[in-house]
N, C-alpha and C positions, 0 to 999 in steps of 0.2 A: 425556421430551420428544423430539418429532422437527423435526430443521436437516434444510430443504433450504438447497443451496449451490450457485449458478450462480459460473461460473470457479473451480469446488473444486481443478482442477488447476493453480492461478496459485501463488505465492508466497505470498501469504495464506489462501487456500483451502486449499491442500495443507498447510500447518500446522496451520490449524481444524480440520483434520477428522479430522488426527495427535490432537491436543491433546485433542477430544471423544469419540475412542474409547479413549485412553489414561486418562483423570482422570474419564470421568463414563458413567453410565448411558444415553446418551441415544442415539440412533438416528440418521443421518444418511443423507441422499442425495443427488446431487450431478449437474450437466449440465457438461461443458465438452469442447472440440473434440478434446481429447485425455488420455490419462492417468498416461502417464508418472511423474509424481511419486504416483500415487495408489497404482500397480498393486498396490505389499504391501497395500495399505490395505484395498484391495476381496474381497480375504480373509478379513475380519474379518465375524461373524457381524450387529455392528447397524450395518456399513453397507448398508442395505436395497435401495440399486438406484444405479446410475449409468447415466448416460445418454450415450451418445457424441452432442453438438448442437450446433448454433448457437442462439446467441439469436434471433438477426435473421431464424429460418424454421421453431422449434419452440416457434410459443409455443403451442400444444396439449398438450404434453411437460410444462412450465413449469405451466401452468395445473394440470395434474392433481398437478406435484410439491407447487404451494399448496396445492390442495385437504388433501392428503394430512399436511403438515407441522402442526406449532403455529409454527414458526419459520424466516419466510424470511431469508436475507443475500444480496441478490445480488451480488454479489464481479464478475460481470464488465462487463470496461472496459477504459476507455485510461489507462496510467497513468504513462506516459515518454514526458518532451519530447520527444523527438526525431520522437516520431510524431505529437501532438497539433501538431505545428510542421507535419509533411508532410501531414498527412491531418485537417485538424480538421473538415472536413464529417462523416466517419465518426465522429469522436472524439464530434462531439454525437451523430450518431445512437444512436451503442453507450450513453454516458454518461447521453444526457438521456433518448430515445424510448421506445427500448427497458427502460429501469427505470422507467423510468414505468408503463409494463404490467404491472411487478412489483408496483409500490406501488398500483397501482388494484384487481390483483388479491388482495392483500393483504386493502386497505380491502373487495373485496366478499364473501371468504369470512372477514373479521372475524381474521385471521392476526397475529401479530405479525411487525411487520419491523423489520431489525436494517441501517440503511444504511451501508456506506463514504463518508462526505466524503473531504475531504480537507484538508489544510493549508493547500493550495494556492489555498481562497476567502479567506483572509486577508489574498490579494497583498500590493497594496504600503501596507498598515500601519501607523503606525509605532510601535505599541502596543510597549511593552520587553518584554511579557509576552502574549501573544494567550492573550484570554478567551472562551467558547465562547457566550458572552451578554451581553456586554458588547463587544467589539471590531468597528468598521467592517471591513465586507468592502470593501476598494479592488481597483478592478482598472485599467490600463494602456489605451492608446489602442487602438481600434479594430482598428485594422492590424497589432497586434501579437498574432500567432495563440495565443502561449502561453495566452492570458487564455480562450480559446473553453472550455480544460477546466476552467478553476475556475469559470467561469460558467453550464457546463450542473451542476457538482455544487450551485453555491449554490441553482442557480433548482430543484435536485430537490427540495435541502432545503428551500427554501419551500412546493413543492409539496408535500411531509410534512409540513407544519408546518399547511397550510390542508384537508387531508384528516382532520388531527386534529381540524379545530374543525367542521367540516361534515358529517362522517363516523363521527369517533370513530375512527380509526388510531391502532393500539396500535404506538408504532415506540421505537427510539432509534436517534440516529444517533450514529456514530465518527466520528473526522478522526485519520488517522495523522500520523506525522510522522516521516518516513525511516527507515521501517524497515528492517534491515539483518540477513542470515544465511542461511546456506543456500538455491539457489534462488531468489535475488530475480530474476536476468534468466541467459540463457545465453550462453554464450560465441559462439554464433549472432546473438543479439543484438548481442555486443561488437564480433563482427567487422565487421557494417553498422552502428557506431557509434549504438547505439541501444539500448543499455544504461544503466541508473542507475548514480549513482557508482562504489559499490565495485566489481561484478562490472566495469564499464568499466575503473576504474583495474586491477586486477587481470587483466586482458588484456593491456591494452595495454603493463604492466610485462613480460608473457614474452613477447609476440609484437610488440610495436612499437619496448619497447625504451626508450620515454619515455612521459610522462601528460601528457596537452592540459587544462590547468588555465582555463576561459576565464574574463578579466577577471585573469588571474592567480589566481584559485581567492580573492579576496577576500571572494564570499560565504559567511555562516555561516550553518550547518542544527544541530537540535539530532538526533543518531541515537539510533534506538532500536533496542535489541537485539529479532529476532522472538520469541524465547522470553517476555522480560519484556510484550511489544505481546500474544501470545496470551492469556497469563491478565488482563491487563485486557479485552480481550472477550470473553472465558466470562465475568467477570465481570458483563459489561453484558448479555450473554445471558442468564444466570443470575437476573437480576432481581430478588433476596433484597430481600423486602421492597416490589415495588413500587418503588424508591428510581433505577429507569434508565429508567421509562415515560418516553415524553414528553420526554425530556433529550438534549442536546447531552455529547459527553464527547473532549475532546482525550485520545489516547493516544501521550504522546513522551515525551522525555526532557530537561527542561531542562540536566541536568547534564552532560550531552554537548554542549554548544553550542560547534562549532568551525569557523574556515573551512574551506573545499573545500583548500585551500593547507593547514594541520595534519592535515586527514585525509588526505590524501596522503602526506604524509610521514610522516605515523605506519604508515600500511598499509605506505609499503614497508621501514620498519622492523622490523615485524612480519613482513615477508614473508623477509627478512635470515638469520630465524631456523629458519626450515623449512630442509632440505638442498635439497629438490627445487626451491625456490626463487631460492634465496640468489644463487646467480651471477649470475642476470638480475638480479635486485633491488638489487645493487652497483651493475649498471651502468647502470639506469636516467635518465633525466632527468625532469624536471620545464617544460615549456614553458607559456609565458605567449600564450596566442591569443585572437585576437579573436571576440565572440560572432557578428557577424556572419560569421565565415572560419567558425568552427564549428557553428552553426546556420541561416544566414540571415539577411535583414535582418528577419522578422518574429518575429523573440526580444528579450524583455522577463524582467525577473528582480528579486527581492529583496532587498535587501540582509541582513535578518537574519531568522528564524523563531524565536521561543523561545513553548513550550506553557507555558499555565497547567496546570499537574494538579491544582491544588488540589479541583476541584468532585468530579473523580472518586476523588479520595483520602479527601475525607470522605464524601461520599454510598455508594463503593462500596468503600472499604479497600483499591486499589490505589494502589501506588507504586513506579515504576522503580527496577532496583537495578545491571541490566550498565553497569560502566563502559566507556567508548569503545574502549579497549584489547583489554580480554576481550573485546568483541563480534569485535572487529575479528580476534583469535587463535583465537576460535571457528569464524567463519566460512572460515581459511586452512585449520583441520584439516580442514574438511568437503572443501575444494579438494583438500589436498592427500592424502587417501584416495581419488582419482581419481573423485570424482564427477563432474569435467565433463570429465576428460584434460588434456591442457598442448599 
């Protein structure tokens, strides 16, 4: 089999593509603005080509990597509030326009494609359990910009779902659901406050000193460790059987369902225990700010996220196993072997 992989050098890309020259025969190639997390990778004999590009000015590049693959994922996008809050004009462009060109190109060399949803179309919910074909997609008032990134991924997914029936697109789509390890954001990120949870709280513990909990960290997310998030999509790539054509598949982890306020406090717990840590981590605080002081007045948020994985546990024989802790003492070792410095 050959993956092409746009944003193979992101967080989930740069694990794909660990994961698929590691565990399988298959061939990979890859576009994204830079390579840093890839650079060992590009070593390896069946990753076939990388391409240093933007989406938004090589879709000539793109077009030929389709041609070329049985299997596209285009991985790139916007994928942290803090930017889909500052910049959601771009956030559609990148999210909705621009994958759209994937998925049409997809549909016209007859390719399979493999999409990133998100969680994030399930807004405001209030299913106990969000089902991948059963649960309303809610989303928040107009004005409140968080909503522009779930709404360019549901309206892609629909636009997958109507290419299927008009076309015949051979796709499945994912919806992650916080995934958390090595690599999620960089401490460049953290320090323009534009980092996802961990890697933010995990900043802001050695270099601020306290962790800005907004709402007081009362919302709950269920985390998924990246290692257990990757072999459920090889498995939906994999396709044994037919059995992920055409399917929706949440990949999270119901049994990690904790507030922002417990994952906090568990991190710096965890963090307590490394030496190179520990000092700051004693002396940290935990502060209760407002979403508005913290993001703006056009943020909007959920109170709770928990994944059904039933469908994909019977259909495809995955099921999460990292509990919240191990992810969370996995991801400090990667930190504290100085992959990002202190």
């Amino acid at each position: 089999m050959k993956v092409f992989i746009t944003g193979i050098n992101g967080f989930i890309g740069s694990h794909l593509a660990e994961a698929i020259l590691r565990e399988t025969g298959w061939e990979v190639s890859g576009l994204d603005l830079a390579s840093g997390n890839i650079n060992e990778l590009l070593k390896e004999e069946r990753f076939t080509a990388f391409r240093r590009g933007d989406v938004f000015k090589d879709g000539r590049r793109i077009e030929e990597q389709v041609e070329w693959c049985d299997v596209a994922v285009p991985l790139a996008g916007v994928a942290r509030p803090a930017i889909y809050l500052k910049k959601p004009v771009w956030t559609y462009e990148l999210d909705f326009e621009q994958n759209l060109r994937v998925v049409r190109m997809c549909s016209l060399y007859g390719k399979r494609l493999i999409f990133p949803s998100t969680s994030e179309v399930y807004g405001l919910c209030g299913d106990g359990e969000l089902k991948e074909d059963e649960s309303p997609l809610v989303t928040g008032p107009i004005g409140k910009m968080r909503w522009i990134y779930s709404c360019s991924k549901q309206m892609l997914d629909r636009m997958i779902f109507a290419y299927r029936q008009e076309h015949g697109l051979n796709f499945s789509i994912f919806r992650p659901f916080n995934w958390v390890g090595p690599r999620l954001d960089t401490f460049e990120d953290a320090k323009k406050r534009e980092a996802r949870a961990v890697t933010q709280m995990i900043y802001d513990v050695l270099h601020r000193g306290e962790v800005s909990l907004v709402g007081g960290g009362h919302q709950r997310r269920s985390f998924t460790w990246i290692g257990d998030a990757i072999e459920g999509l090889l498995a939906v790539i994999r396709n044994d059987g037919g059995k992920a054509s055409g399917e929706i598949f949440n990949i999270g982890n119901p049994s990690n369902n904790c507030s922002l306020l417990e994952f906090a406090r568990m991190l710096v717990e965890e963090m307590e225990k490394f030496p190179a840590f520990a000092e700051r981590a004693k002396a940290a605080r935990l502060l209760d700010v407002g979403a508005a002081e913290h993001y703006g007045d056009t943020y909007d948020d959920t109170d709770n996220r928990v994944p059904s994985v039933e469908k994909i546990g019977k259909r495809l024989g995955w099921h999460p196993r990292t509990p919240l802790r191990d992810m969370l003492r996995m991801t400090l070792e990667w930190y504290a072997r100085g992959a990002e410095g202190l």
